[in-house]
C-alpha positions as CSV (number, residue, x, y, z in Angstrom):
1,X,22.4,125.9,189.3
2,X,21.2,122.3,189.3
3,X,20.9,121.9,193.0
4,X,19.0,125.5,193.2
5,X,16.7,124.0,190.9
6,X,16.3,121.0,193.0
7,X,15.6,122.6,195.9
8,X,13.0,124.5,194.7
9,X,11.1,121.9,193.1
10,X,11.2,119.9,196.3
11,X,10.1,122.9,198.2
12,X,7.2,123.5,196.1
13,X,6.2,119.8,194.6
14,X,6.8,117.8,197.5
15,X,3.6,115.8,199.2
16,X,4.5,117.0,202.6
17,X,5.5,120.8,203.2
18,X,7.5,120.6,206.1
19,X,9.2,117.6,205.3
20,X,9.8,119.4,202.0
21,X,11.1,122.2,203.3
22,X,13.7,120.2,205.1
23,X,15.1,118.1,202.5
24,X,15.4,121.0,200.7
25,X,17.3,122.5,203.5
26,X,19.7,119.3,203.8
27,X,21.0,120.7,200.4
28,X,22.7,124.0,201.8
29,X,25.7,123.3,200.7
30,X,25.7,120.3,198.9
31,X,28.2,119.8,195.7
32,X,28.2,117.9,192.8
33,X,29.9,117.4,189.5
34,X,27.7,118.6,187.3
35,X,29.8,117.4,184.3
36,X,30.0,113.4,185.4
37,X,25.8,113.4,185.2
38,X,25.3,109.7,185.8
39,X,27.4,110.3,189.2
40,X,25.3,113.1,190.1
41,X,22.5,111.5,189.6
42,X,23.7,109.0,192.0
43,X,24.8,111.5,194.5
44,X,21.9,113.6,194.6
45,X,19.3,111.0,195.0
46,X,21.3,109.3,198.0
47,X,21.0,112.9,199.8
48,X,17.6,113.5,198.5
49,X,16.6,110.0,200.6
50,X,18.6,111.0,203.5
51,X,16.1,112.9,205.5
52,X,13.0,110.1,205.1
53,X,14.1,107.6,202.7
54,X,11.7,108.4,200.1
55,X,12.3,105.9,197.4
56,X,10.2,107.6,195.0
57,X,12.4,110.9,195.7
58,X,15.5,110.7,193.5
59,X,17.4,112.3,190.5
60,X,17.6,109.5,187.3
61,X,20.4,109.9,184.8
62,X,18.8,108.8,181.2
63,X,21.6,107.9,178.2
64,X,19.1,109.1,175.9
65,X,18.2,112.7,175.5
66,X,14.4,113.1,177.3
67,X,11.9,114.2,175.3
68,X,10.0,117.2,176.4
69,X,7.0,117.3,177.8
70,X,6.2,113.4,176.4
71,X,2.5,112.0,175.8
72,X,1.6,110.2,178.6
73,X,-0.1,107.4,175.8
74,X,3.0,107.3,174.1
75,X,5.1,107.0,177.5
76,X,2.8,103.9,178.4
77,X,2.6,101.8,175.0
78,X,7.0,102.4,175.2
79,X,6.5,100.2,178.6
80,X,4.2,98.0,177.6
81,X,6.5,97.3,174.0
82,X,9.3,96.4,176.3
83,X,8.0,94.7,179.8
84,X,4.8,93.5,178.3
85,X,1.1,93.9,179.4
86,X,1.4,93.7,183.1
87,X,1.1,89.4,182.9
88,X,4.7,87.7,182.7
89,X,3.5,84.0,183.0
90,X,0.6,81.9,183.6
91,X,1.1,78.3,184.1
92,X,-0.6,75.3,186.3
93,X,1.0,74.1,189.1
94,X,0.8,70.6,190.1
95,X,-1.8,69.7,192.6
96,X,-3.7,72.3,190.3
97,X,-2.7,75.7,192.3
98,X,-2.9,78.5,189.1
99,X,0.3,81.0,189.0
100,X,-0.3,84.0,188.0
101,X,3.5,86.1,187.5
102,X,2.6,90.0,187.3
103,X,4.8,92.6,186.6
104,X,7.6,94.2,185.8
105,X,5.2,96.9,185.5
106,X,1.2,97.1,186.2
107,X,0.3,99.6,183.1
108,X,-2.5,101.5,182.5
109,X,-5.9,99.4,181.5
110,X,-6.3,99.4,178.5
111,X,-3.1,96.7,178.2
112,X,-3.7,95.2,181.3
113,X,-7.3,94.5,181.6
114,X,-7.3,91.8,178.2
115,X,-4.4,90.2,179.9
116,X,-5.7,90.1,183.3
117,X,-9.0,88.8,182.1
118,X,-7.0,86.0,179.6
119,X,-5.0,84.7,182.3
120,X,-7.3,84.3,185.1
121,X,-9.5,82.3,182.3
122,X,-6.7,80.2,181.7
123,X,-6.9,79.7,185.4
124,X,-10.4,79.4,186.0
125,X,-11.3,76.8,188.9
126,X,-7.5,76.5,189.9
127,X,-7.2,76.6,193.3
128,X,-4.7,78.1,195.2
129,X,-4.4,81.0,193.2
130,X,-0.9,82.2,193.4
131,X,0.2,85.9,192.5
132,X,3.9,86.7,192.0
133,X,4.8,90.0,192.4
134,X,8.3,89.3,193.1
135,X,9.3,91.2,190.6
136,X,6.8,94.0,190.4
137,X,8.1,97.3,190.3
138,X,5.4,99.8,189.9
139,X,2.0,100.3,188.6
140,X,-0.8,102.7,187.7
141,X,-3.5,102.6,190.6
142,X,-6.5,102.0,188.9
143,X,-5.5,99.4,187.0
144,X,-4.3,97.9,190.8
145,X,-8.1,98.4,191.9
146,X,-9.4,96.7,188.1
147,X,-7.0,93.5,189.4
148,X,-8.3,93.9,192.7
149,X,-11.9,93.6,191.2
150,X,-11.5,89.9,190.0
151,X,-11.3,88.8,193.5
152,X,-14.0,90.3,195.2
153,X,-17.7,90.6,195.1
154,X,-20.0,91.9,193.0
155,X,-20.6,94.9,195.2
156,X,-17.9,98.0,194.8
157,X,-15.4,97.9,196.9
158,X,-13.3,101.2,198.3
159,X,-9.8,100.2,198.0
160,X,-7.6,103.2,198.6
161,X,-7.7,107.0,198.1
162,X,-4.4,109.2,196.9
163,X,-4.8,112.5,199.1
164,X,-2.7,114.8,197.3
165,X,-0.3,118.1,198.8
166,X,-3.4,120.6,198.4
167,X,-5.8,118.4,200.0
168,X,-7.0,116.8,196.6
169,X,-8.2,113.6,197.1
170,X,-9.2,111.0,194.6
171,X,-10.6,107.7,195.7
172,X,-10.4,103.9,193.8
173,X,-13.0,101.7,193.9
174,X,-13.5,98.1,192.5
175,X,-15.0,97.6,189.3
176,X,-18.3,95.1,188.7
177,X,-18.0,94.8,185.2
178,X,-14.2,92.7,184.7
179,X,-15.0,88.9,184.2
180,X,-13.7,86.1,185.2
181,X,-14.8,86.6,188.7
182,X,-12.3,84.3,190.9
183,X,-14.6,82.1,193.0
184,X,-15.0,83.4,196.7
185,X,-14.0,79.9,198.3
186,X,-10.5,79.7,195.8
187,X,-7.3,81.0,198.7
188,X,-5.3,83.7,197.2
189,X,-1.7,84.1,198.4
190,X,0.6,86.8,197.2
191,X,4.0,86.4,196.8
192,X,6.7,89.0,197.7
193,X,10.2,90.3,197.9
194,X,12.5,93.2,198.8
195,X,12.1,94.3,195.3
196,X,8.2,94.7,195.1
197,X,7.6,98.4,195.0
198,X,5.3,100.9,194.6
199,X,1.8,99.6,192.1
200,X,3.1,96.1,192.6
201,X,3.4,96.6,197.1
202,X,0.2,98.3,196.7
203,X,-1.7,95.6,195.0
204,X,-0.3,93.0,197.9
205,X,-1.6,95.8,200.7
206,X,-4.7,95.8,199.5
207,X,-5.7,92.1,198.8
208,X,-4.0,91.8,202.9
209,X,-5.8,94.7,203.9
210,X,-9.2,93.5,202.5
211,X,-8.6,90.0,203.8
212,X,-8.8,88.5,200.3
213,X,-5.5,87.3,199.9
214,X,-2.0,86.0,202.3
215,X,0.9,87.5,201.5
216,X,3.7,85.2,201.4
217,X,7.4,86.3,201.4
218,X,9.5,89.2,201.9
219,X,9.4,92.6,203.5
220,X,9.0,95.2,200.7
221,X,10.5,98.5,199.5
222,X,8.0,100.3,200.8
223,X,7.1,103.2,198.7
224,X,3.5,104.8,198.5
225,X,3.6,108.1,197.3
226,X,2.7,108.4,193.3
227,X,5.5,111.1,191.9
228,X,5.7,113.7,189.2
229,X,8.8,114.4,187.0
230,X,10.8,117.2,186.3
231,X,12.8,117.9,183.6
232,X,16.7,119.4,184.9
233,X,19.0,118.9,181.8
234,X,18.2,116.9,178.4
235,X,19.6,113.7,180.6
236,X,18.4,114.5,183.9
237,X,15.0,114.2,185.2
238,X,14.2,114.6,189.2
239,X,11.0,112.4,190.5
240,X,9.2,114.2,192.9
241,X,6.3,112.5,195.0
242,X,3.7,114.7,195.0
243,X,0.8,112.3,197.0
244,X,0.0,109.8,199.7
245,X,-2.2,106.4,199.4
246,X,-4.5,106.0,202.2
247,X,-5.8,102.7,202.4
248,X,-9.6,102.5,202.8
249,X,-9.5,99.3,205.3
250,X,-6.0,100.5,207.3
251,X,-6.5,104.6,206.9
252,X,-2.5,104.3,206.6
253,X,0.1,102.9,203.5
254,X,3.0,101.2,203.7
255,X,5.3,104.0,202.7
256,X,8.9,103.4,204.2
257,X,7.8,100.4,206.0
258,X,6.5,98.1,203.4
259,X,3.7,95.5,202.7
260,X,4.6,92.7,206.1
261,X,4.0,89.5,205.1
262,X,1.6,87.3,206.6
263,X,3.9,84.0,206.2
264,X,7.8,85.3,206.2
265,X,9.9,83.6,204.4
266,X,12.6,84.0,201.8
267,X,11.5,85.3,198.1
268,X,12.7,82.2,196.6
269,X,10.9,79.8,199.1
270,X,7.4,81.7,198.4
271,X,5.8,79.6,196.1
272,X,6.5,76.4,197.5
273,X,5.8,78.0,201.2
274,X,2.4,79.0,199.8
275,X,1.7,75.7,198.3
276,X,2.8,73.7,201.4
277,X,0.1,76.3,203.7
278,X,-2.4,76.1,201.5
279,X,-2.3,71.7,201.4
280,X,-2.2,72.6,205.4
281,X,-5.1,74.1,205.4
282,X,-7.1,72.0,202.7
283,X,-6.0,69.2,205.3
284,X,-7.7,70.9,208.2
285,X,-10.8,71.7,206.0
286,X,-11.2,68.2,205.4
């Protein structure tokens, strides 16, 4: 049975055992049309949050049939054909502030890192720089530590380990070799919003974290924990996070709380909030 199946997955997938073993527990029971799929998928994901609301924890109906055991390249260049490299707009502001949109999704490198590197040399010597994730959704961690690179030293920095169920860890650590380097003296604010999840809240934590960057906005959605997929009917796939980020400047995440901004305000008053702090402070600098 579908929920059977569930249940075990969680039990033996999930990143933390006895939480695992609860969730799975809070299924005793449980019902679901397994003929209305895209209603299931609903269903099943609200109860799956119930316990700790998890949003990487859920059961996603796809119209298409999913393809088995997909190549993770292939998976990658399908996002990156229909959200685009990871860069959604670079413009000037006036006064000379550089924006810098990024999302929907952060993909791997190898798309990201040219159009990283072209935008902030579009931007070079714009000051504030502004980064919108507003609308970022997710994003691969290493290519969060590669952005994270262009505004810090030339030293490596340790930005955040993934400490998986068995004890795994693997760390992330900035990168000297990306160019442009943003200059040291330019402010960096960060905007957010309710919707910034997962790469995209993790990208805001860190530049907080590190003290390179104010975040400007909403509270996020708070979700840390990187997730693996499981395949439970050609249209039905259940996401199961399977690690926690530990941030190497907190020693905690934001999972279930979200990224707190520094300046609160609402999403669609963040850039000209940031603009209007960052004239404030040139003011006091002079």
């Amino acid at each position: 049975m579908l929920i059977d199946r569930i249940r075990d997955l969680v039990r033996e997938h999930y990143v933390f055992p006895d939480i695992a073993a609860t969730i799975a527990d809070s299924l005793d029971g449980f019902v679901v049309d397994e003929t209305d799929e895209p209603a299931a998928a609903a269903a099943l994901t609200a109860a799956l949050q119930a316990v700790n609301g998890d949003g990487h924890l859920r059961v996603r109906y796809y119209a298409e049939p999913i393809e088995p055991d997909p190549d993770p390249g292939d998976f990658i260049a399908g996002l990156v054909r229909e959200h685009g490299p990871g860069v959604t707009e670079v413009r000037r502001l006036p006064g000379n502030a550089g924006l810098l949109v990024v999302g929907p999704v952060i993909p791997t490198g190898e798309y990201a890192g040219p159009a990283i590197s072209a935008a902030l040399t579009l931007l070079k010597g714009a000051s504030p720089l502004i980064i919108d994730l507003r609308g970022c959704l997710g994003g691969v961690p290493e290519t969060v530590s590669m952005i994270v690179s262009h505004l810090t030293g030339d030293e490596p920095v340790h930005v955040q380990d993934l400490v998986r169920r068995d004890g795994g860890i693997t760390q992330y650590w900035t990168v000297t070799y990306v160019s442009p380097k943003v200059d040291p003296g330019i402010p960096v604010y960060v905007l957010t919003s309710a919707r910034t999840f997962s790469g995209g809240e993790e990208l805001a934590y860190d530049l907080q974290a590190l003290g390179r960057a104010t975040v400007v906005g909403e509270q996020t959605g708070g979700g840390a924990h990187p997730r693996e997929d499981f395949e439970l009917t050609p249209h039905l796939q259940l996401h199961v996070p399977t690690a926690r980020s530990v941030n190497a400047v907190t020693g905690t995440d934001w999972e279930g709380v979200g990224v707190t901004p520094d300046i609160p305000c609402a999403a669609s008053d963040a850039i000209e909030v940031a603009l209007r702090d960052a004239a404030a402070a040139d003011t006091v600098g002079d």
